[in-house]
CHARMM-style PDB file with segment names, atoms N, HN, CA, C and O in Angstrom:
ATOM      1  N   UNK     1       0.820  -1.195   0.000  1.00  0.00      PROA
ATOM      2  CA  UNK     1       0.000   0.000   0.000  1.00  0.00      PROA
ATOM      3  C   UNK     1       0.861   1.256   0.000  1.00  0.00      PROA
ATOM      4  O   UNK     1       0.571   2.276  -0.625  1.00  0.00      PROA
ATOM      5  N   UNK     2       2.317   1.040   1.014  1.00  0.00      PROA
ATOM      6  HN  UNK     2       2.553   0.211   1.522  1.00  0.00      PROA
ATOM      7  CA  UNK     2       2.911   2.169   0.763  1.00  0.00      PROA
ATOM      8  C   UNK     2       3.546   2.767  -0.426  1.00  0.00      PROA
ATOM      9  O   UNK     2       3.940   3.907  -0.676  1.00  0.00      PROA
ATOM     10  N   UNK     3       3.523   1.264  -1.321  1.00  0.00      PROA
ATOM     11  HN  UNK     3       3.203   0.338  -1.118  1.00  0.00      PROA
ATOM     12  CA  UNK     3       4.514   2.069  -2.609  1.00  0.00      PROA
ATOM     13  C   UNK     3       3.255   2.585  -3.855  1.00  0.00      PROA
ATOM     14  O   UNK     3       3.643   3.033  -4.934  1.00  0.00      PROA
ATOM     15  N   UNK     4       1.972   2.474  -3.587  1.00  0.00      PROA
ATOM     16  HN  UNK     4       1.656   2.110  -2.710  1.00  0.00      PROA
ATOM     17  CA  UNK     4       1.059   2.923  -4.411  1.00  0.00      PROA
ATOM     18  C   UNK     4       1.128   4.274  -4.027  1.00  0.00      PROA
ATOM     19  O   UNK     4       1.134   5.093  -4.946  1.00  0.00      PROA
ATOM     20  N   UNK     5       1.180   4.665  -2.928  1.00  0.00      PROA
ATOM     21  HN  UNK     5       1.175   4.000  -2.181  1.00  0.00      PROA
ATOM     22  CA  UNK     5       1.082   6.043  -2.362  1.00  0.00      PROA
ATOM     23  C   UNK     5       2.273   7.056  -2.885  1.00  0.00      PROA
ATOM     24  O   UNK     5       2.335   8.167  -3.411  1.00  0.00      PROA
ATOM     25  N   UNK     6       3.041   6.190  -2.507  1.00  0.00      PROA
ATOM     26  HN  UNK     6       2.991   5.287  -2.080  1.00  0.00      PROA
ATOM     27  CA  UNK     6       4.710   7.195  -2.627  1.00  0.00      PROA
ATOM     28  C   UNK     6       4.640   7.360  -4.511  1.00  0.00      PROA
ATOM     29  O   UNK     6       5.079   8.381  -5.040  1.00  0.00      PROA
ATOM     30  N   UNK     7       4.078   6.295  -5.285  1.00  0.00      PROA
ATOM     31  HN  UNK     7       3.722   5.465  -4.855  1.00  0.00      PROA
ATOM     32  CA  UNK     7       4.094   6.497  -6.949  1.00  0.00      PROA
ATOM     33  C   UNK     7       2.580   7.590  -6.939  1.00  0.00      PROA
ATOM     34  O   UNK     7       2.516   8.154  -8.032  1.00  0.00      PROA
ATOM     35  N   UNK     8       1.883   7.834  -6.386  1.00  0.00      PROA
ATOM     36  HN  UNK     8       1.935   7.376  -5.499  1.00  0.00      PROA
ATOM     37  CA  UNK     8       1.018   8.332  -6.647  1.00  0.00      PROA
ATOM     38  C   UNK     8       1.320   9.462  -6.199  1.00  0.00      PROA
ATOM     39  O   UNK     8       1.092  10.223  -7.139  1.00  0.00      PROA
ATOM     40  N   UNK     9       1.848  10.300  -4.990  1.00  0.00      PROA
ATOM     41  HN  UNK     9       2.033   9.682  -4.226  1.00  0.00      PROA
ATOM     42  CA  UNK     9       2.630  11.095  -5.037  1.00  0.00      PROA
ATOM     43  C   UNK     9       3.665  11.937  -6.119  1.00  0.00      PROA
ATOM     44  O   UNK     9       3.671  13.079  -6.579  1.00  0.00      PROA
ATOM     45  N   UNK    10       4.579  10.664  -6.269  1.00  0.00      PROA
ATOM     46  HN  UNK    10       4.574   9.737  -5.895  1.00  0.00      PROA
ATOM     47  CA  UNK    10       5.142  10.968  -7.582  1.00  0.00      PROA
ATOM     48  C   UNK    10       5.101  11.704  -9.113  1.00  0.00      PROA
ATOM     49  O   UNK    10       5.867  12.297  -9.873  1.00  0.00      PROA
ATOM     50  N   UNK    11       3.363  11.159  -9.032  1.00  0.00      PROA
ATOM     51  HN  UNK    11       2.741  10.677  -8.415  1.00  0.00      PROA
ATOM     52  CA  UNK    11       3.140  11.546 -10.532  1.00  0.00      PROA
ATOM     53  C   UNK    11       2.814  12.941 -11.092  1.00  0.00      PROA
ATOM     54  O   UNK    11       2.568  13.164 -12.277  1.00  0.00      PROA
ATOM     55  N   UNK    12       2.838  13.793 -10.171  1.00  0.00      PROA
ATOM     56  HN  UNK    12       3.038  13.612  -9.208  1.00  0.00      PROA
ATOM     57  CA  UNK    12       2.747  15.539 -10.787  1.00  0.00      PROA
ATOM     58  C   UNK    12       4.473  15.635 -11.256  1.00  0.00      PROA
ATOM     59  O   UNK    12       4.986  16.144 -12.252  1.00  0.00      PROA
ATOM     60  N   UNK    13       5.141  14.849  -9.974  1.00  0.00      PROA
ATOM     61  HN  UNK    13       4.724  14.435  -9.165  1.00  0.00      PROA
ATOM     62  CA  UNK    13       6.663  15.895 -10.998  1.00  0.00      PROA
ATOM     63  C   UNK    13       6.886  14.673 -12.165  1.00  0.00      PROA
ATOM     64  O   UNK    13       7.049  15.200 -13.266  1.00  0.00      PROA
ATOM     65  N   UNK    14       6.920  13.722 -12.206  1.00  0.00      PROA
ATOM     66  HN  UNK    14       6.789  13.294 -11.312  1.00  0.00      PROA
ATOM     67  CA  UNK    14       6.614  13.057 -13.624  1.00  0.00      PROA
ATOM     68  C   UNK    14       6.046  13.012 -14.548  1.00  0.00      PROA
ATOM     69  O   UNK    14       6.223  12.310 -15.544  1.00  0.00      PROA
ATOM     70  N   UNK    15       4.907  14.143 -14.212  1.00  0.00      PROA
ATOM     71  HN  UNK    15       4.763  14.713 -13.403  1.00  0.00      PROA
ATOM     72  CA  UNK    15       3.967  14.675 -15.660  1.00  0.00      PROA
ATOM     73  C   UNK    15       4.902  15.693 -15.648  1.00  0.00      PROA
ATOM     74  O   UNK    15       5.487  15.761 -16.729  1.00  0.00      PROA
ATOM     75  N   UNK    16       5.280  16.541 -14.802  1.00  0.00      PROA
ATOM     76  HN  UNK    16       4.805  16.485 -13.923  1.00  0.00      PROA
ATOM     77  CA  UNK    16       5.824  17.871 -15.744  1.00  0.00      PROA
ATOM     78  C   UNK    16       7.406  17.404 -16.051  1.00  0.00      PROA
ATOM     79  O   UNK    16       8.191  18.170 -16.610  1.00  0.00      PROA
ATOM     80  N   UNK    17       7.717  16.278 -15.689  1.00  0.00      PROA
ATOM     81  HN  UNK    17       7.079  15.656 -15.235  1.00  0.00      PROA
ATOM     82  CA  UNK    17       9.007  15.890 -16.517  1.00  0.00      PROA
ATOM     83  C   UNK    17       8.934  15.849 -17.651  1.00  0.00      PROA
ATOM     84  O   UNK    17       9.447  16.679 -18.401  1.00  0.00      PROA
ATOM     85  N   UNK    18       8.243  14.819 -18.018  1.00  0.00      PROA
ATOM     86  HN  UNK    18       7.826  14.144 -17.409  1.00  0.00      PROA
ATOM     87  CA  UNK    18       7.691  14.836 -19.684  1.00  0.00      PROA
ATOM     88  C   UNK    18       7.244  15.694 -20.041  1.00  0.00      PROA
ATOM     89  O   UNK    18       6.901  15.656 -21.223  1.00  0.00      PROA
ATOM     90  N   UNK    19       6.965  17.038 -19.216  1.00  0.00      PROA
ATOM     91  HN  UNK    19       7.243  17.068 -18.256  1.00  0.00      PROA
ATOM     92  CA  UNK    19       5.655  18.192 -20.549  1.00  0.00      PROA
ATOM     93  C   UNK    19       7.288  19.183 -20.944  1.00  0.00      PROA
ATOM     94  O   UNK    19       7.622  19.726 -21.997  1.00  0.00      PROA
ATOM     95  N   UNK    20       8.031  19.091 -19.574  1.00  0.00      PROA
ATOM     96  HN  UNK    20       7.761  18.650 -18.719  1.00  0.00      PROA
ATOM     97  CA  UNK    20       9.735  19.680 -20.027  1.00  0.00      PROA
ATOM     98  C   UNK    20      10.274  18.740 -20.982  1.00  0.00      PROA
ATOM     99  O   UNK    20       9.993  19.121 -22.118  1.00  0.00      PROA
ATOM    100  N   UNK    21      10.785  17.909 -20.980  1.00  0.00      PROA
ATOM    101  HN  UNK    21      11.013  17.599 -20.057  1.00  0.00      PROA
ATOM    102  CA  UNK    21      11.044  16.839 -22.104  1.00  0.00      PROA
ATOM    103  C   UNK    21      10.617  17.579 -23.683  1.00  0.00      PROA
ATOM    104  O   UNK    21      11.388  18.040 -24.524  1.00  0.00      PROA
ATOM    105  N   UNK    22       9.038  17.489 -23.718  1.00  0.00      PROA
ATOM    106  HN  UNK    22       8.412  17.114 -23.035  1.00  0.00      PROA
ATOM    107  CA  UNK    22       8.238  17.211 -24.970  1.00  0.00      PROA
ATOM    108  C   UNK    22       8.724  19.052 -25.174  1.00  0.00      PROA
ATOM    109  O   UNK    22       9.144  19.222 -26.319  1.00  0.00      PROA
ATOM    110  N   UNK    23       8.738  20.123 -24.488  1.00  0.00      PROA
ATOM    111  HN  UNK    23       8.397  19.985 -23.558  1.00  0.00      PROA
ATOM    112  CA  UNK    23       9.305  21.272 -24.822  1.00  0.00      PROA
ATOM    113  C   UNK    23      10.618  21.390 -25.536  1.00  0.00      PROA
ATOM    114  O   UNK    23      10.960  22.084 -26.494  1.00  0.00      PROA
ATOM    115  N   UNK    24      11.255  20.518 -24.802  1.00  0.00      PROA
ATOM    116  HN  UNK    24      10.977  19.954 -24.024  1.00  0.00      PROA
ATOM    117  CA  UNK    24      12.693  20.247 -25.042  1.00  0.00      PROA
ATOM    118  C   UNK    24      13.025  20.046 -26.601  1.00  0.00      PROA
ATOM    119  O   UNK    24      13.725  20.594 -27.452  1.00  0.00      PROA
ATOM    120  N   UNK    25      12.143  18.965 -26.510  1.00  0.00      PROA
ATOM    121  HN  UNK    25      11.574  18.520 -25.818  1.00  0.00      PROA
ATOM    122  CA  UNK    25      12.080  18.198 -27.862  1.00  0.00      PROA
ATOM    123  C   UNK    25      12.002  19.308 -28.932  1.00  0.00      PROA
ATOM    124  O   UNK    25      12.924  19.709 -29.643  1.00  0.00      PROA
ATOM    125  N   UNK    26      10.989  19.637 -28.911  1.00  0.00      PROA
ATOM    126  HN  UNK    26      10.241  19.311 -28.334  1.00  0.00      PROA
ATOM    127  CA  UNK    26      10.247  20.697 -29.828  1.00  0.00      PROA
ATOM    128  C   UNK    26      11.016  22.092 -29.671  1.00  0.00      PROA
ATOM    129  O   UNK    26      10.530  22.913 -30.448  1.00  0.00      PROA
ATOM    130  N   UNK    27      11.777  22.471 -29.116  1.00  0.00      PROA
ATOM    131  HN  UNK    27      12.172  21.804 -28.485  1.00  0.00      PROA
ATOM    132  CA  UNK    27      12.480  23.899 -29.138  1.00  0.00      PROA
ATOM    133  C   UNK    27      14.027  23.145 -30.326  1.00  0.00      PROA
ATOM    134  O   UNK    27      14.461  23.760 -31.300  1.00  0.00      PROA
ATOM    135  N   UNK    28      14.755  21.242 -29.686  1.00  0.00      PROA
ATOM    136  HN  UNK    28      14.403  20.742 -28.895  1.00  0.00      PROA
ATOM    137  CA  UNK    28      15.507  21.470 -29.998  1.00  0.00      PROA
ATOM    138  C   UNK    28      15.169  20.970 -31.304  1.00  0.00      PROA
ATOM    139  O   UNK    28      15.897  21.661 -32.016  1.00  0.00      PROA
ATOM    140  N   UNK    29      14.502  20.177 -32.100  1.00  0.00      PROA
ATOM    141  HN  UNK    29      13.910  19.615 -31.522  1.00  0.00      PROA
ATOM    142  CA  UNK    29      13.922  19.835 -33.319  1.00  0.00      PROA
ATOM    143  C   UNK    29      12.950  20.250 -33.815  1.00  0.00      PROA
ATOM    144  O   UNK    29      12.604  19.743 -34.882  1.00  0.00      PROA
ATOM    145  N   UNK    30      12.353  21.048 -33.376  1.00  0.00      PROA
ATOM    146  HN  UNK    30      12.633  21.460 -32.509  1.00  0.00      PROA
ATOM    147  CA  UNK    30      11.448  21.863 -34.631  1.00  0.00      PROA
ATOM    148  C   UNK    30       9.956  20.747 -33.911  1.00  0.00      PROA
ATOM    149  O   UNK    30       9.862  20.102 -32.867  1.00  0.00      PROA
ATOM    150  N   UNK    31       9.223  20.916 -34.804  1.00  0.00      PROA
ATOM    151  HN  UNK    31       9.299  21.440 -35.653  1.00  0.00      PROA
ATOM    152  CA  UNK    31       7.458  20.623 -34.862  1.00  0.00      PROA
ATOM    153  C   UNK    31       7.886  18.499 -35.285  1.00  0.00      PROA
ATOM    154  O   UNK    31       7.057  17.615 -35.499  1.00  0.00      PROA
ATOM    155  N   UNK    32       9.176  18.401 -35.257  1.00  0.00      PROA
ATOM    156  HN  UNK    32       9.849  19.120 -35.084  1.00  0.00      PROA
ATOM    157  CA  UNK    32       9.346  16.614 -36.198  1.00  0.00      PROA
ATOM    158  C   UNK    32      10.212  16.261 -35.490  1.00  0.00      PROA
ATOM    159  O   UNK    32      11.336  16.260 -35.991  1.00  0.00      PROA
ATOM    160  N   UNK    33      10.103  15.921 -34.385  1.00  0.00      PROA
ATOM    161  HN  UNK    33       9.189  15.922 -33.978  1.00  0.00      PROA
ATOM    162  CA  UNK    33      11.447  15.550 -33.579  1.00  0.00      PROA
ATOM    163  C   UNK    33      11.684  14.391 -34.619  1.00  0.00      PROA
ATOM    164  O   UNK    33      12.699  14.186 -35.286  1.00  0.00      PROA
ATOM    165  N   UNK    34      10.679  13.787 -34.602  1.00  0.00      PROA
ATOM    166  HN  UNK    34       9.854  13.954 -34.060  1.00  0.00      PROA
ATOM    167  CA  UNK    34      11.048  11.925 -35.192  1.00  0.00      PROA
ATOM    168  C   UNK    34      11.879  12.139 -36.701  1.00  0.00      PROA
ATOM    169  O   UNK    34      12.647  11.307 -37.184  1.00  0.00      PROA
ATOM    170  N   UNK    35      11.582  13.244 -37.208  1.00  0.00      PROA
ATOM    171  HN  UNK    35      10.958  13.920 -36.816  1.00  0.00      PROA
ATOM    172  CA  UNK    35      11.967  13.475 -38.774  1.00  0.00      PROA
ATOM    173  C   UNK    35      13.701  13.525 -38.031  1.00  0.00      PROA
ATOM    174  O   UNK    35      14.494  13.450 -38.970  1.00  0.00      PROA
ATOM    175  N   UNK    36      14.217  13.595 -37.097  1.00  0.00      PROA
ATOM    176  HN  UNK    36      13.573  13.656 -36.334  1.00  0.00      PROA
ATOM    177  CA  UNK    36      15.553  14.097 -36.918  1.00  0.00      PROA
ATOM    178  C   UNK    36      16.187  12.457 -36.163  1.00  0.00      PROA
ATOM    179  O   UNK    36      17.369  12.123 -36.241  1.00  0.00      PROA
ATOM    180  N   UNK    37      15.123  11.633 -35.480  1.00  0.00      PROA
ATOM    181  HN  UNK    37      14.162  11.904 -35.416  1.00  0.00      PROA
ATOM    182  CA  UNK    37      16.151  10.253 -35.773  1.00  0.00      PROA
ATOM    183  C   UNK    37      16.145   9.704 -36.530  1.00  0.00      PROA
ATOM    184  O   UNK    37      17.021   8.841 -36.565  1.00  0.00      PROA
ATOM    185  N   UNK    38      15.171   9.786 -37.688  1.00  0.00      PROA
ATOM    186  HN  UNK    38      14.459  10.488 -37.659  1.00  0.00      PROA
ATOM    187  CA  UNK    38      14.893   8.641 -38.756  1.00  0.00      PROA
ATOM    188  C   UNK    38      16.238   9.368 -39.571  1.00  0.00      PROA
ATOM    189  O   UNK    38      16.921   8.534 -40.166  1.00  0.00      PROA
ATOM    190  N   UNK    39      16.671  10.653 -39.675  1.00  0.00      PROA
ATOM    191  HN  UNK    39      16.116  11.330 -39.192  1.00  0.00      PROA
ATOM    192  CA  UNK    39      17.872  11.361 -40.152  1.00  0.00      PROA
ATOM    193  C   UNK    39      19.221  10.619 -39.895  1.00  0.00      PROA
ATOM    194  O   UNK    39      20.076  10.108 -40.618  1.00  0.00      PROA
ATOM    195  N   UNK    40      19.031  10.789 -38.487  1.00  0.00      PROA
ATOM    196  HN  UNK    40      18.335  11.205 -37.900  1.00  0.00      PROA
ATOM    197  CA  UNK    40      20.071  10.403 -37.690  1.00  0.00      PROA
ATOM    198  C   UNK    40      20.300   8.569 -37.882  1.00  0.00      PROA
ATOM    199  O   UNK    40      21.417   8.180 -37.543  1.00  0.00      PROA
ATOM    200  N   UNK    41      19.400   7.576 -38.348  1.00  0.00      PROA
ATOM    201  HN  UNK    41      18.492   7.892 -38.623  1.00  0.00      PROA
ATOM    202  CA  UNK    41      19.265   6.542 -38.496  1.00  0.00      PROA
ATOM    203  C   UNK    41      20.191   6.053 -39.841  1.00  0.00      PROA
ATOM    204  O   UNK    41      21.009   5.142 -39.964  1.00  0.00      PROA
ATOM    205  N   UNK    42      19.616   7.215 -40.915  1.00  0.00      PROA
ATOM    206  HN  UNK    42      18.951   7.955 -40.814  1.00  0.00      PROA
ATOM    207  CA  UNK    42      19.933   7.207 -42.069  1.00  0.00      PROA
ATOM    208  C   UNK    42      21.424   7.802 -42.221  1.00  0.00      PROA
ATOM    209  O   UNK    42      21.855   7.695 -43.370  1.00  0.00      PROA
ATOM    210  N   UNK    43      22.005   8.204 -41.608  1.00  0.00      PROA
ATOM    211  HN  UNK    43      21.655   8.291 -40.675  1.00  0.00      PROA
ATOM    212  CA  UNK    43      23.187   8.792 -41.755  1.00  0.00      PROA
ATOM    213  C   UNK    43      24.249   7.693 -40.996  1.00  0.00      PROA
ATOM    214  O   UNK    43      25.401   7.449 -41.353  1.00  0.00      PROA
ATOM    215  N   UNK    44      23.856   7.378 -40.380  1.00  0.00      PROA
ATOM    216  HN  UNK    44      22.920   7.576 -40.091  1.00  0.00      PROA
ATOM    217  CA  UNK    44      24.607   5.844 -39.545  1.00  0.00      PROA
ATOM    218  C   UNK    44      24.563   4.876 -40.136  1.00  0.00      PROA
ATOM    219  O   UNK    44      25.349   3.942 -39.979  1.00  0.00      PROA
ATOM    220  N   UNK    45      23.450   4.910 -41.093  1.00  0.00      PROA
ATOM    221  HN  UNK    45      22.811   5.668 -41.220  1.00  0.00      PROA
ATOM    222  CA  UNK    45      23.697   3.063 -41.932  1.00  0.00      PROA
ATOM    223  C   UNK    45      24.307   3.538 -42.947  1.00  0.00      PROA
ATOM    224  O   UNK    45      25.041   2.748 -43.541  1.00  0.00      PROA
ATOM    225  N   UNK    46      24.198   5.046 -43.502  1.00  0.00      PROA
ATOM    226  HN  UNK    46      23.601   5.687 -43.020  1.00  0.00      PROA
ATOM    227  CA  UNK    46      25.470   4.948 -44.789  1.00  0.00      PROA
ATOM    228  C   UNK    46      26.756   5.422 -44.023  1.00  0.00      PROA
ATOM    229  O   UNK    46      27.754   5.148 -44.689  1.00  0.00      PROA
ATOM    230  N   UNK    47      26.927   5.784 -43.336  1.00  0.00      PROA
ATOM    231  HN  UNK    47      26.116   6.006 -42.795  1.00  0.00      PROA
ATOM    232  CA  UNK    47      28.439   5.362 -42.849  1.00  0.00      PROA
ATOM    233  C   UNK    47      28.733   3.774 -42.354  1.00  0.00      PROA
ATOM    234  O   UNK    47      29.925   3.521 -42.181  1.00  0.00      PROA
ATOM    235  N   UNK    48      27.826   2.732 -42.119  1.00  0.00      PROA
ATOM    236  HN  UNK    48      26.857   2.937 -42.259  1.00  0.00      PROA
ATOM    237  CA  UNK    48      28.949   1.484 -41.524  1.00  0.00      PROA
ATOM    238  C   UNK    48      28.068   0.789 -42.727  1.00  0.00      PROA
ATOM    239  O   UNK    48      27.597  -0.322 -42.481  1.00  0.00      PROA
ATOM    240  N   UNK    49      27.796   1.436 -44.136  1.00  0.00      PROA
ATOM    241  HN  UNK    49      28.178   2.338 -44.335  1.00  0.00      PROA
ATOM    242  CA  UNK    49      27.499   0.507 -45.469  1.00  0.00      PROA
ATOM    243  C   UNK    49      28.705   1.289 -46.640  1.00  0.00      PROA
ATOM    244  O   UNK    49      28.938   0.934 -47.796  1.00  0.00      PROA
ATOM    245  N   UNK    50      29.395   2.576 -45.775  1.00  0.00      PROA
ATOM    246  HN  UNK    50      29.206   2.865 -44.837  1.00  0.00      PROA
ATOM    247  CA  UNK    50      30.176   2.911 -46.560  1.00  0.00      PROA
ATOM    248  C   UNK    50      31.466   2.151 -47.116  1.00  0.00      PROA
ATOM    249  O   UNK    50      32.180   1.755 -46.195  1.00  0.00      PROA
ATOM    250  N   UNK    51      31.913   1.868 -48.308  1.00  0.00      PROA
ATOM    251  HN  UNK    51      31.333   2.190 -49.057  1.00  0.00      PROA
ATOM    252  CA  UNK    51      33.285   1.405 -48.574  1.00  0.00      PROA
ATOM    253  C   UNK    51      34.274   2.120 -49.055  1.00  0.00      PROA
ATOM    254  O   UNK    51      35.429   1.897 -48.693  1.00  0.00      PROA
ATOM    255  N   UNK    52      33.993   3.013 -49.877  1.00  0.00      PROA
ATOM    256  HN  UNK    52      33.055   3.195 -50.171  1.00  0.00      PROA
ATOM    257  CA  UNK    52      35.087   3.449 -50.590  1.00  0.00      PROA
ATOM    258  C   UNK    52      35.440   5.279 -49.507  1.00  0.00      PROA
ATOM    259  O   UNK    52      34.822   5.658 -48.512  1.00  0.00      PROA
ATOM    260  N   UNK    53      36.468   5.914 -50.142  1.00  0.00      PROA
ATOM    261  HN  UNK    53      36.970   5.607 -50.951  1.00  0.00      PROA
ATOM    262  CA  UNK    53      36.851   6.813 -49.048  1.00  0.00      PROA
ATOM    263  C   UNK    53      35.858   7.874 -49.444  1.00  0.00      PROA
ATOM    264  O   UNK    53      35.484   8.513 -48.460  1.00  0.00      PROA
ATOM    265  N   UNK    54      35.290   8.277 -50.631  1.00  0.00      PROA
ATOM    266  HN  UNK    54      35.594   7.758 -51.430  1.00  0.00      PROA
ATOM    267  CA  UNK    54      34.335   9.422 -50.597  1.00  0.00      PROA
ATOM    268  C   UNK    54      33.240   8.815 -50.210  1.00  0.00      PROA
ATOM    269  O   UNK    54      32.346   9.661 -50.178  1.00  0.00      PROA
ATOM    270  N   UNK    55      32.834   7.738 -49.886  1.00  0.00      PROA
ATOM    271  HN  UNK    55      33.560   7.051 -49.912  1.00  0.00      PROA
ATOM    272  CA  UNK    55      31.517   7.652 -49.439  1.00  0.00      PROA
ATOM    273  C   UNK    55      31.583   7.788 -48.034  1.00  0.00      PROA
ATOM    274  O   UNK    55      30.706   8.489 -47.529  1.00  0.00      PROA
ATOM    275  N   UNK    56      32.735   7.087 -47.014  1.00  0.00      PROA
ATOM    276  HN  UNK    56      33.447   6.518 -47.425  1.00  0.00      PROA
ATOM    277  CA  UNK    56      32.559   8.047 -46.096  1.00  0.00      PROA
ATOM    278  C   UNK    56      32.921   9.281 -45.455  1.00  0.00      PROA
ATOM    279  O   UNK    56      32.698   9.517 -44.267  1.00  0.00      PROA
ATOM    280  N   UNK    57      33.632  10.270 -46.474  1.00  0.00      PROA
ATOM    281  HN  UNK    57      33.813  10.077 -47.438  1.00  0.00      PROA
ATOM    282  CA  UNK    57      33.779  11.199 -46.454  1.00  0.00      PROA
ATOM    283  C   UNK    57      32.306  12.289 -46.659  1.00  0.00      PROA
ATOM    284  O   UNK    57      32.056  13.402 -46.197  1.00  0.00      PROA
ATOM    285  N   UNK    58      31.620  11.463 -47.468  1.00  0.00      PROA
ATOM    286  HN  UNK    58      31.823  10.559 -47.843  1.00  0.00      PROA
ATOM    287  CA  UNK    58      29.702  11.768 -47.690  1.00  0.00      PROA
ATOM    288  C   UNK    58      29.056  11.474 -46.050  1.00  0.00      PROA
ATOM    289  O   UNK    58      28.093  11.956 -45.454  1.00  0.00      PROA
ATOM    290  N   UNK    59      29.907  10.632 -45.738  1.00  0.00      PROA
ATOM    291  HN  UNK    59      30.689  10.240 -46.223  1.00  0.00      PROA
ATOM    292  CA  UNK    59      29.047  10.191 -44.369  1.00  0.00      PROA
ATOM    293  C   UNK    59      29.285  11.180 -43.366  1.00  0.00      PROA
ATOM    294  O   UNK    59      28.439  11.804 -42.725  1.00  0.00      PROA
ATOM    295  N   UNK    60      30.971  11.282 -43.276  1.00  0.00      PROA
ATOM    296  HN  UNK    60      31.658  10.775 -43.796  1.00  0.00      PROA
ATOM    297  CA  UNK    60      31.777  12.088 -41.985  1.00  0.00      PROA
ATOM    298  C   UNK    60      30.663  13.367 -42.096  1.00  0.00      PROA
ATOM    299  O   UNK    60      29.953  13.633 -41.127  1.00  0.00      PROA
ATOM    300  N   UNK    61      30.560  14.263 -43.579  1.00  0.00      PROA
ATOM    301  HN  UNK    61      31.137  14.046 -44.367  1.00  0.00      PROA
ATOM    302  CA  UNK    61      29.775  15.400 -43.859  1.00  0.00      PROA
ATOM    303  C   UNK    61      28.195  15.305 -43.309  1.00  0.00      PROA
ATOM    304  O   UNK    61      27.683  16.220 -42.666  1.00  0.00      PROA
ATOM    305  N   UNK    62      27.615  14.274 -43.597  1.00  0.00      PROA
ATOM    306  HN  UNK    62      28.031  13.530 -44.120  1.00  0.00      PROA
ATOM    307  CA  UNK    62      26.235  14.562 -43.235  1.00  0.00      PROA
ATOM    308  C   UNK    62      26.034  14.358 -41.611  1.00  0.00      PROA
ATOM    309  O   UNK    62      25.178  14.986 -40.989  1.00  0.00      PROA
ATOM    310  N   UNK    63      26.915  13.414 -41.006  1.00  0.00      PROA
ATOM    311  HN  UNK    63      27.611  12.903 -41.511  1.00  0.00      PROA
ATOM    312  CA  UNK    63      26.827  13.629 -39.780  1.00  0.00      PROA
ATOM    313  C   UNK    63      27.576  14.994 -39.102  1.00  0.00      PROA
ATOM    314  O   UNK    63      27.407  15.213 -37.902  1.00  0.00      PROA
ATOM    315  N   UNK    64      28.145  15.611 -39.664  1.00  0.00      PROA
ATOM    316  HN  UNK    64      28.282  15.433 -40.638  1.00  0.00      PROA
ATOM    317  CA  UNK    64      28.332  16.982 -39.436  1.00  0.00      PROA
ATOM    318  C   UNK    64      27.355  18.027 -39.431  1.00  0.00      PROA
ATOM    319  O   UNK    64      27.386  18.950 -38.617  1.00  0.00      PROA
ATOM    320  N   UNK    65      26.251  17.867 -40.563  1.00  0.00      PROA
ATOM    321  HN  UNK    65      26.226  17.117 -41.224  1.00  0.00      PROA
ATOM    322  CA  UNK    65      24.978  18.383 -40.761  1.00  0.00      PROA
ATOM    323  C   UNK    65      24.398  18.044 -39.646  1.00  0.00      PROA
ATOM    324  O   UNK    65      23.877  18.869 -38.896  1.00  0.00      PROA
ATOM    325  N   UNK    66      24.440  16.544 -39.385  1.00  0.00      PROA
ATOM    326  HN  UNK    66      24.864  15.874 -39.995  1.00  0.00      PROA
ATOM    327  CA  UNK    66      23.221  16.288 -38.215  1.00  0.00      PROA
ATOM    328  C   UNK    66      23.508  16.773 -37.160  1.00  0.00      PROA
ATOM    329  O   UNK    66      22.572  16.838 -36.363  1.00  0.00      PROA
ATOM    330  N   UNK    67      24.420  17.134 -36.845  1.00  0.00      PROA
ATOM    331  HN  UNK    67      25.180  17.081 -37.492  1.00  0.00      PROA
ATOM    332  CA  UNK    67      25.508  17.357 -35.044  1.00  0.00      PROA
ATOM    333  C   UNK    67      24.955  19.205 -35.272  1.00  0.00      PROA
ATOM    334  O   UNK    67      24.650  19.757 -34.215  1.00  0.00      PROA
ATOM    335  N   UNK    68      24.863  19.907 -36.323  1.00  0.00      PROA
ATOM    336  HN  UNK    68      25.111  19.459 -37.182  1.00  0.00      PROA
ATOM    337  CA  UNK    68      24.935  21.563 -36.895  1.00  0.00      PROA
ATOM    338  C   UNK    68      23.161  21.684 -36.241  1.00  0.00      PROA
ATOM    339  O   UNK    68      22.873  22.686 -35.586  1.00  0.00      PROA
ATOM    340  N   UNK    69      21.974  20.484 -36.520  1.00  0.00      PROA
ATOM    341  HN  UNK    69      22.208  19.670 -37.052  1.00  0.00      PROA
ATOM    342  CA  UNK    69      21.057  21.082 -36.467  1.00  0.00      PROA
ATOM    343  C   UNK    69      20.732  21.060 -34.695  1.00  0.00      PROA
ATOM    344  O   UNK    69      19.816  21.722 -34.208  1.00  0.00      PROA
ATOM    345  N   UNK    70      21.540  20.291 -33.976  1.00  0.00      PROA
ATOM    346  HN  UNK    70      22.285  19.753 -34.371  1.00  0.00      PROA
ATOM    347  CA  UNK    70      21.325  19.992 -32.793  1.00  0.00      PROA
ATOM    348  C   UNK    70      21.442  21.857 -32.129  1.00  0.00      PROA
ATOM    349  OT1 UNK    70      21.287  22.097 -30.932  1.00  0.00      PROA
TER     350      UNK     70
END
């Protein structure tokens, strides 16, 4: 019974964790947070599918882009 209490307690500063979070999100990615890992997803599989030296020199660059929009 006591640990229903102490989580129920809990849950105002754990809602406004997440409503800071979801601000967070949205100040540091724009209105698409998700548009910025599926980015970030895509820029990691062509660097460890890269072989030759300009392709990951294409890679080193776009993860430079991705690190610029942070």
């Amino acid at each position: 019974m006591g640990n229903i209490i102490t989580a129920l307690k809990a849950l105002p500063d754990l809602i406004n964790l997440l409503v800071t979070l979801g601000r967070l999100l949205k100040e540091t990615f724009g209105d698409n947070p998700g548009k910025y890992i599926v980015d970030a997803h895509e820029v990691f599989t062509g660097l460890r599918n890269a072989k030759t030296a300009e392709e990951k020199q294409a890679a080193a660059r776009a993860i430079s882009d991705l690190i610029k929009r942070l």
